[in-house]
FIKOLZA-1660 file (N, C-alpha, C; in steps of 0.1 Angstrom, whole numbers, plus 5000, padded with zeros to 4 digits):
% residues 66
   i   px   py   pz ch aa at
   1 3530 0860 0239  A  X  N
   1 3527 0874 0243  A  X CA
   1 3514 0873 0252  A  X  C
   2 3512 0884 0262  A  X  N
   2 3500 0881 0270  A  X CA
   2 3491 0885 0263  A  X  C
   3 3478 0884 0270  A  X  N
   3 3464 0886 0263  A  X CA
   3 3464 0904 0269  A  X  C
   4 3459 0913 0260  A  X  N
   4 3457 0920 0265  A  X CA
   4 3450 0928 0280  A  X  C
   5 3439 0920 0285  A  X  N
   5 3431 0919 0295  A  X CA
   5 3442 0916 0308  A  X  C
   6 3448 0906 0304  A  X  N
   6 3460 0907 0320  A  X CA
   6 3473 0913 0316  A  X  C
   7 3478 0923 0309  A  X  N
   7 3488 0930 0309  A  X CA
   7 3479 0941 0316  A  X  C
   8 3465 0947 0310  A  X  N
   8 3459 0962 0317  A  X CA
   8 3459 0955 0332  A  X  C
   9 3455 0945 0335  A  X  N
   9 3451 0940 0346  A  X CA
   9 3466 0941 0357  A  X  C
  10 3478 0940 0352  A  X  N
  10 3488 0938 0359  A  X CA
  10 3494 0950 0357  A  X  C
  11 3488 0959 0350  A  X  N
  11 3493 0972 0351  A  X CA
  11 3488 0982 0362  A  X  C
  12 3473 0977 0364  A  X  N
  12 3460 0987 0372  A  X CA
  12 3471 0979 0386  A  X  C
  13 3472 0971 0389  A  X  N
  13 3480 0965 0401  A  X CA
  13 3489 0973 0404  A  X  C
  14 3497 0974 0397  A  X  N
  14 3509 0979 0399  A  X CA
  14 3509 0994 0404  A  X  C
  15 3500 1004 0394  A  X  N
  15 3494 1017 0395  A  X CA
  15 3491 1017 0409  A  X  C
  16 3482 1007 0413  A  X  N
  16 3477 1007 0427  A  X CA
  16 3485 1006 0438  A  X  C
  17 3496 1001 0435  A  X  N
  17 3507 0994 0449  A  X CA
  17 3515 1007 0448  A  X  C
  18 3520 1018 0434  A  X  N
  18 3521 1032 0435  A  X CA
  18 3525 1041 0442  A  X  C
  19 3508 1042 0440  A  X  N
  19 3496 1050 0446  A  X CA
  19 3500 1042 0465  A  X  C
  20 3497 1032 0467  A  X  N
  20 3496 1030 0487  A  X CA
  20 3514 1034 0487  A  X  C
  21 3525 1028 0481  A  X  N
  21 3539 1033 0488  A  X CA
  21 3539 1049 0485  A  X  C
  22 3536 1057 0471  A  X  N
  22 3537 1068 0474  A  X CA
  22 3530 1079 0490  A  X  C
  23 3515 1070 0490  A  X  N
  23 3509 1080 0502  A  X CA
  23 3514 1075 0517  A  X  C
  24 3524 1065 0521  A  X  N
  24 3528 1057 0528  A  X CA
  24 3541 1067 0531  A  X  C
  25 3547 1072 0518  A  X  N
  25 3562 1082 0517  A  X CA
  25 3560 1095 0521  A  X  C
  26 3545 1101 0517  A  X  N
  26 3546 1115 0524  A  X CA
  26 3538 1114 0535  A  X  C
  27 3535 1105 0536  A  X  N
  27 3528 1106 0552  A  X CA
  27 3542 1106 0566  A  X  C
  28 3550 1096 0562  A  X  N
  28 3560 1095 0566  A  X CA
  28 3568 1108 0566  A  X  C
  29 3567 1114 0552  A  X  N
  29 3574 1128 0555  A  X CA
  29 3566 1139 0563  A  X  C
  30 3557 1138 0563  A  X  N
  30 3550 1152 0572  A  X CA
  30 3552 1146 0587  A  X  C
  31 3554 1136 0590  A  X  N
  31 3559 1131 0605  A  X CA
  31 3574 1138 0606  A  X  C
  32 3581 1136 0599  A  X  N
  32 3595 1134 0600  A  X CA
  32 3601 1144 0592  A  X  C
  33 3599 1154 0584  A  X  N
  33 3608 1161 0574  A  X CA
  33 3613 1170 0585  A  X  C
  34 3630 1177 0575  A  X  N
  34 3633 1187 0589  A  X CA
  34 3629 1203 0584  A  X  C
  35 3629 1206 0592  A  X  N
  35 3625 1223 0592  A  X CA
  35 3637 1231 0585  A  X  C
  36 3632 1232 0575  A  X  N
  36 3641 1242 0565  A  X CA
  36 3642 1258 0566  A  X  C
  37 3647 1265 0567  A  X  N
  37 3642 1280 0567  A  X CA
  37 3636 1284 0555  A  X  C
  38 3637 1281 0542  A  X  N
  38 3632 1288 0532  A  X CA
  38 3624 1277 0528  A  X  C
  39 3614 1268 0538  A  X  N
  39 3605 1257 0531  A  X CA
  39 3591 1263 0532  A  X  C
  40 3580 1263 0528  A  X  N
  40 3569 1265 0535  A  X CA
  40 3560 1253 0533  A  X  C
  41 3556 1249 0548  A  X  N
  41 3547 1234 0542  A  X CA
  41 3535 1236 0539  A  X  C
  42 3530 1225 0528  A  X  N
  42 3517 1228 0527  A  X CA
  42 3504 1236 0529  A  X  C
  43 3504 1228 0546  A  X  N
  43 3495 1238 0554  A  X CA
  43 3498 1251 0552  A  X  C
  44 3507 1253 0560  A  X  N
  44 3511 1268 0563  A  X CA
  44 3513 1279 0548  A  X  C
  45 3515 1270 0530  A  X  N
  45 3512 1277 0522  A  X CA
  45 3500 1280 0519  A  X  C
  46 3485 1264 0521  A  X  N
  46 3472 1274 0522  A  X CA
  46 3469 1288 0530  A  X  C
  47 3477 1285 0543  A  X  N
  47 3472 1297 0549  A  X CA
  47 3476 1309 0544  A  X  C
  48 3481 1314 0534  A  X  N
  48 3486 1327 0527  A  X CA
  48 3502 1329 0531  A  X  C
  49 3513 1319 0539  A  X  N
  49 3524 1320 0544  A  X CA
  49 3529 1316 0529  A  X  C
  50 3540 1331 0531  A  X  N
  50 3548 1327 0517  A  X CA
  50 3568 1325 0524  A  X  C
  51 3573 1321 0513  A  X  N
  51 3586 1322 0516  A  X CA
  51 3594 1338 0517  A  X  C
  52 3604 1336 0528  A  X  N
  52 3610 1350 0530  A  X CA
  52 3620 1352 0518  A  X  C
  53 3619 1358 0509  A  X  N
  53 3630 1358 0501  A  X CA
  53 3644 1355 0506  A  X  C
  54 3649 1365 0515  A  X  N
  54 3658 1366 0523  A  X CA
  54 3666 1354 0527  A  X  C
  55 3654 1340 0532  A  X  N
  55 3659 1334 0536  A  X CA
  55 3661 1321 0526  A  X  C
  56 3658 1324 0511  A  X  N
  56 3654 1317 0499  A  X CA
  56 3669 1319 0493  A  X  C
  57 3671 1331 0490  A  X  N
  57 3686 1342 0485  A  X CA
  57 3697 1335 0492  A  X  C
  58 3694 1333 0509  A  X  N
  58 3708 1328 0515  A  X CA
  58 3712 1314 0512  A  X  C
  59 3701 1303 0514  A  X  N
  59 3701 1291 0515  A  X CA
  59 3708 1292 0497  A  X  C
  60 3704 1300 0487  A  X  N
  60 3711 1294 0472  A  X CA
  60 3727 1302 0474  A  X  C
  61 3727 1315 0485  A  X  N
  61 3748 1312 0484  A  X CA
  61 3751 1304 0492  A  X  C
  62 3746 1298 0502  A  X  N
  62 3751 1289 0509  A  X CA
  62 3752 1278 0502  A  X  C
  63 3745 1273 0491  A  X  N
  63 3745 1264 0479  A  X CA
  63 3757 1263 0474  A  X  C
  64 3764 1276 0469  A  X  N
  64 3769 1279 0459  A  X CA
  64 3783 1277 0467  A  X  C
  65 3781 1276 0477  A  X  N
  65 3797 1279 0486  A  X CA
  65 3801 1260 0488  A  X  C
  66 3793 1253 0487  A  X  N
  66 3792 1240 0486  A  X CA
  66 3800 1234 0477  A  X  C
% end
């Protein structure tokens, strides 16, 4: 069985390698995601931009017709 000192030690690693492919994934996505009609990004939700219902409503029958 390991010593406990290099299982936390190989755990904090791992957490860390995470952590850089997670922020590596959405950086990648705010390059590259496609424009949704009923998405609002980040930015544009600080700025007080909310979703149109309307176009929230259609996108779930257009779901449903799927």
């Amino acid at each position: 069985m390991a010593p406990l000192d290099q299982t936390r030690k190989a755990s904090q690693k791992a957490a860390s390698e995470d952590m850089g492919i997670a922020s590596r994934l959405l950086a990648w996505y705010d390059a590259h995601h496609r424009d949704l009609l009923w998405r609002v990004t980040p930015v544009a939700f600080a700025r007080g931009v909310r979703a149109d219902p309307y176009r929230v409503w259609l996108s779930e029958v257009m779901l449903q017709q799927t």
